[in-house]
C-alpha positions in Angstrom: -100.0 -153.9 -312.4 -98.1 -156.5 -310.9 -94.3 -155.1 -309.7 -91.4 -157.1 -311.2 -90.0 -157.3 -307.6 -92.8 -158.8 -306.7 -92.6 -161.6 -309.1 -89.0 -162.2 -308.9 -89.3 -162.4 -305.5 -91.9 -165.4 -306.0 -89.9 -166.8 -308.8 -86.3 -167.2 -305.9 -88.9 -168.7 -303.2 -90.4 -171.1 -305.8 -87.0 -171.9 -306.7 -85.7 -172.3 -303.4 -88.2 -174.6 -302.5 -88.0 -177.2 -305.6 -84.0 -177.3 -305.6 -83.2 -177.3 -302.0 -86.0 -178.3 -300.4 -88.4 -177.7 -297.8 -90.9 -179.5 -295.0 -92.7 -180.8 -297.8 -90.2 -181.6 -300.3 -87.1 -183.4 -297.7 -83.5 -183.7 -299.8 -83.1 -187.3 -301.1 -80.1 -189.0 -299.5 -77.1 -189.8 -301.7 -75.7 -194.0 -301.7 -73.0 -195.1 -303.5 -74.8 -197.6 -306.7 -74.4 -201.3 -305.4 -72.8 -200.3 -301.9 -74.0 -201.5 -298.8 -72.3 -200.9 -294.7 -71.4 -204.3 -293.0 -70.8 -204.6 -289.2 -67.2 -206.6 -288.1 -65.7 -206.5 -284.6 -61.8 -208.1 -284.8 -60.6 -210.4 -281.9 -59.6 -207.4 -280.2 -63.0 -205.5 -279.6 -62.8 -202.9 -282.0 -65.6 -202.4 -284.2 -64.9 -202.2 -288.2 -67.2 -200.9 -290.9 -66.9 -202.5 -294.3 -67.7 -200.2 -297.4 -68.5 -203.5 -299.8 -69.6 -202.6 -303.5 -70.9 -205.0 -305.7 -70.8 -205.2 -309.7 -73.4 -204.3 -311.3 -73.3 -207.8 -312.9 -73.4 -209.0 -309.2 -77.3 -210.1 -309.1 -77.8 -211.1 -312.5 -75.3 -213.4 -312.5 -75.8 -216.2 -309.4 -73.3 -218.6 -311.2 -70.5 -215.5 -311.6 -67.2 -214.9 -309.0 -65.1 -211.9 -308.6 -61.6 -210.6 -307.6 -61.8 -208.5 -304.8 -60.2 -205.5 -303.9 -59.6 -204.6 -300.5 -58.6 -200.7 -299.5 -57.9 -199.0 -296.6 -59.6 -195.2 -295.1 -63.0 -196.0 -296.7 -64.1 -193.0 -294.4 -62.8 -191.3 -297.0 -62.4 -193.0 -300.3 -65.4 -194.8 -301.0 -66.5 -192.5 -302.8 -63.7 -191.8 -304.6 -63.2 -195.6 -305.7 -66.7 -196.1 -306.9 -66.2 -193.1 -308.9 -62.9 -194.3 -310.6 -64.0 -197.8 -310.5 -67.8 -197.1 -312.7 -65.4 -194.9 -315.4 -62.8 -197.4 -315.5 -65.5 -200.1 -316.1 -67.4 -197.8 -318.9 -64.0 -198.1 -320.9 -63.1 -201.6 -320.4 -60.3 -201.0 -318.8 -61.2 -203.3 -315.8 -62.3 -207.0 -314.8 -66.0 -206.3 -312.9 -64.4 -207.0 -309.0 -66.0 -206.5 -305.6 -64.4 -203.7 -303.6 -64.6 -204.1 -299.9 -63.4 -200.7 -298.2 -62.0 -200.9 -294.3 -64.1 -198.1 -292.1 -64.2 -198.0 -288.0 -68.4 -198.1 -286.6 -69.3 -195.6 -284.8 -69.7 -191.6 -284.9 -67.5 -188.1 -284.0 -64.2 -190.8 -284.8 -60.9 -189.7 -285.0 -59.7 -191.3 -288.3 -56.4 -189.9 -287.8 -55.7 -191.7 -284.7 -57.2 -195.0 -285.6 -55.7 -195.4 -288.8 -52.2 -194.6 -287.3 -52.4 -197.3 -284.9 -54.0 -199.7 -287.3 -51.6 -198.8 -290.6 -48.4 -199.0 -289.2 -46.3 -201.8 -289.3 -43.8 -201.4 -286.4 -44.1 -198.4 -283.0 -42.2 -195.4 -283.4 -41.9 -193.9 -279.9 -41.0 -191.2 -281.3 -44.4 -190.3 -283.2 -47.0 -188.1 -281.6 -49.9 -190.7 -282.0 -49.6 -194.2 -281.3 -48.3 -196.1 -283.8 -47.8 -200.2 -284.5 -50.7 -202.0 -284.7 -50.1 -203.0 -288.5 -49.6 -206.9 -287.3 -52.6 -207.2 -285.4 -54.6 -205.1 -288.5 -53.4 -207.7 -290.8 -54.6 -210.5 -288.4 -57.7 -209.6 -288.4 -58.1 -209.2 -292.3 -56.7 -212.6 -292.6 -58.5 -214.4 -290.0 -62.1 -212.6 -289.7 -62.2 -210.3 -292.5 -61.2 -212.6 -296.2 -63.1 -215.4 -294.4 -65.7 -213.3 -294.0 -66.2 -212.0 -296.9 -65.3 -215.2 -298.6 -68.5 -216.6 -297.4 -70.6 -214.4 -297.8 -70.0 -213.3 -301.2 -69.4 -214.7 -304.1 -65.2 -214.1 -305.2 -62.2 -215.7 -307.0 -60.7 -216.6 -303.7 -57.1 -217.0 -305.8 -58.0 -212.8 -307.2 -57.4 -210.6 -304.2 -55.4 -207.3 -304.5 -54.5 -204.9 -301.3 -54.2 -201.0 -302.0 -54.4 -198.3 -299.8 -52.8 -193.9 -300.0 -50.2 -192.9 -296.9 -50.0 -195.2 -294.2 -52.3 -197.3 -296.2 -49.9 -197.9 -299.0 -47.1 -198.6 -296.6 -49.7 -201.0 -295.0 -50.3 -202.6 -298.2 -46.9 -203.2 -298.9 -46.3 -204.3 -295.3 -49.1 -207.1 -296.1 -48.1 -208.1 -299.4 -44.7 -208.6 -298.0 -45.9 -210.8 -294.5 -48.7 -212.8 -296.4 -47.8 -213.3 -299.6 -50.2 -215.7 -300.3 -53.2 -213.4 -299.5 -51.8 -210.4 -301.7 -50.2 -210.6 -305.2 -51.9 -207.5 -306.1 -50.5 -204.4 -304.1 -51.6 -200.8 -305.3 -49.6 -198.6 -302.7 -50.3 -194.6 -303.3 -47.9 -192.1 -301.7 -46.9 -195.0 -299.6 -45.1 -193.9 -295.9 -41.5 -194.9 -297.2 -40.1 -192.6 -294.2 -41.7 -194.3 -291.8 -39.2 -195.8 -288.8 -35.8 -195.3 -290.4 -37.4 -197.0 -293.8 -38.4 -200.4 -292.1 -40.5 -200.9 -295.2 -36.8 -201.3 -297.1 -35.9 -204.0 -294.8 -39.1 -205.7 -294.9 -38.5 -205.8 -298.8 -34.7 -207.2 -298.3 -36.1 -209.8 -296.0 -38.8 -210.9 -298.3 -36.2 -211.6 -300.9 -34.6 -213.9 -299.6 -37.0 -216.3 -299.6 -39.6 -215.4 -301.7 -37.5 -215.3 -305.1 -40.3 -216.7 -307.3 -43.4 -215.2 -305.7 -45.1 -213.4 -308.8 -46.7 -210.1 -307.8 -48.3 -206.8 -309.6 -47.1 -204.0 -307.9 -48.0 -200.3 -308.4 -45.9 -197.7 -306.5 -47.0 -194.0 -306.8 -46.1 -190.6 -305.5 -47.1 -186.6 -306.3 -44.0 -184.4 -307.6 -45.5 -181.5 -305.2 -45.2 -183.4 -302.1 -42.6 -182.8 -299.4 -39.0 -183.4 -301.2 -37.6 -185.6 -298.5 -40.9 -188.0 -298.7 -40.8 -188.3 -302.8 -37.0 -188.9 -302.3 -37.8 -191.9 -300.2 -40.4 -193.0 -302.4 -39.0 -192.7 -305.7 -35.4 -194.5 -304.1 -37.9 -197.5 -303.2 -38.8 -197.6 -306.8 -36.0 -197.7 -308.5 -34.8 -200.3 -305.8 -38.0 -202.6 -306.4 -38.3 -202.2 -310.4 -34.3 -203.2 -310.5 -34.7 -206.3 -309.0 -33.7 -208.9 -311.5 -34.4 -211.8 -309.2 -38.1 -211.8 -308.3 -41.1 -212.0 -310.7 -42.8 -208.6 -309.8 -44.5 -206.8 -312.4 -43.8 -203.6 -311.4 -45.4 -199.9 -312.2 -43.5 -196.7 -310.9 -45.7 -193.8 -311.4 -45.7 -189.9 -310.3 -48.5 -187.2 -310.5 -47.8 -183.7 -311.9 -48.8 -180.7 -310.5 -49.9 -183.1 -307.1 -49.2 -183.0 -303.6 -50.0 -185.5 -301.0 -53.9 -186.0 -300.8 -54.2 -184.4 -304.8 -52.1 -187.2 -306.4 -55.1 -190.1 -304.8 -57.3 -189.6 -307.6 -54.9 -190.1 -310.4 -52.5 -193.0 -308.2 -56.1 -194.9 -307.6 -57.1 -194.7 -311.5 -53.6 -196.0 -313.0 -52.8 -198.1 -310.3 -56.1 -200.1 -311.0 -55.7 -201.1 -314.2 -52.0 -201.8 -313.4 -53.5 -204.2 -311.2 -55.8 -205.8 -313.0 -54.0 -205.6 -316.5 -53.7 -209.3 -316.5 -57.2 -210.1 -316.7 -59.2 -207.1 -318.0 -61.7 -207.6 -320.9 -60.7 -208.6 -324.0 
């Protein structure tokens, strides 16, 4: 008589061997669908990774162009977007776009650093990281990256929106505000409102002035569990930018229950998207 030990034992190594693999049966790699890793140095030496993702529509339609979508800390959302991005398209709730995520090449990379320097529009001597390079970030996505890309692939070169969570979303308000042209699309996520006095509240007064009939989509998110102070700042630059009665922004004010600062991505990312793109989703 065989011992039920025995075969249970059998049974768990069987088991292990089918679902987590062994020398004979390697793990499959997970890809993103329709994602592939471009290579892109800026003027400056450093080397950028581009997360780009295609439509599925993408090959079997040569004749087709896209809007594109350009986000920052693709280290870190990529996945996240494609996620949102395939469910959001499953309900019709989107145009088909191309998404090209900003990344740094290389390995053992300190996001945190690079993305300071990179994100932020002005330098706060006071910060504990380096801080400032915002102008030179935007450079390069206007004069290497959209040509780039608009090249290469096949896009609505008059369709671009900029979006990005943190630093990011004060970035992509920092862009939308100095190239106007590039952006009328700006999804900013628990934007950096604090950051350097508020400098993002003068950039907006100064935009103003001169830019009284630019017409824009704008989506401005926070969580209501982040720090007080930082939903304060936000929600003040809301209520300042949806009051405006002299500029044709289509504006968007949202908050996240029960969310803090990284929890409230998911759910900014989803509504600011079809915020974005209301415009022109499918009929």
């Amino acid at each position: 008589m065989i011992r039920l030990g025995i075969i249970t034992s059998c049974f768990v190594f069987i088991l292990s061997s089918h679902v987590f693999g062994n020398e004979k049966t390697p793990l499959k790699k997970f890809e993103l669908p329709n994602t592939q890793r471009v290579s892109i140095t800026s003027s400056t030496g450093t080397q950028y990774e581009l997360i780009i993702s295609l439509p599925s529509s993408y090959k079997s339609s040569p004749n087709r162009r896209y809007p594109v979508l350009y986000y920052t800390d693709a280290y870190w959302d990529a996945p996240l977007l494609s996620s949102i991005y395939l469910d959001l398209i499953f309900d019709r709730a989107i145009p088909e776009f191309i998404m090209v995520g900003l990344s740094y090449a290389g390995d053992n990379l300190n996001y945190t650093a690079l993305r300071t320097k990179d994100l932020t529009p002005t330098k706060d001597a006071t910060f504990v990281r380096d801080s400032g390079g915002g102008a030179a970030f935007l450079n390069f996505i206007k004069e290497s990256l959209i040509p780039k890309i608009e090249r290469e692939y096949r896009v609505e070169k008059n369709q671009r929106a900029i979006a990005g969570w943190s630093f990011g979303g004060l970035f992509a308000l920092y862009a939308m505000y100095s190239e106007p042209h590039l952006f009328d699309r700006c999804i900013a996520i628990s934007p950096s409102v604090p950051w350097d006095k508020g400098v993002i509240n003068q950039l907006d007064d100064e935009f103003i002035k001169s830019n009284k009939m630019f017409n824009a989509r704008v989506f401005i998110s926070y969580g209501k569990n982040e720090e007080s102070n930082f939903v304060s700042a936000v929600s003040d630059f809301q209520k300042k930018v949806v009051d405006r009665k002299d500029i044709n922004f289509k504006v968007m004010n949202f908050s996240v229950e029960n969310m803090g600062h990284a929890g409230a991505k998911s759910s900014g990312y989803a509504q600011g998207l079809i915020w974005a793109w209301k415009d022109i989703k499918p009929n």
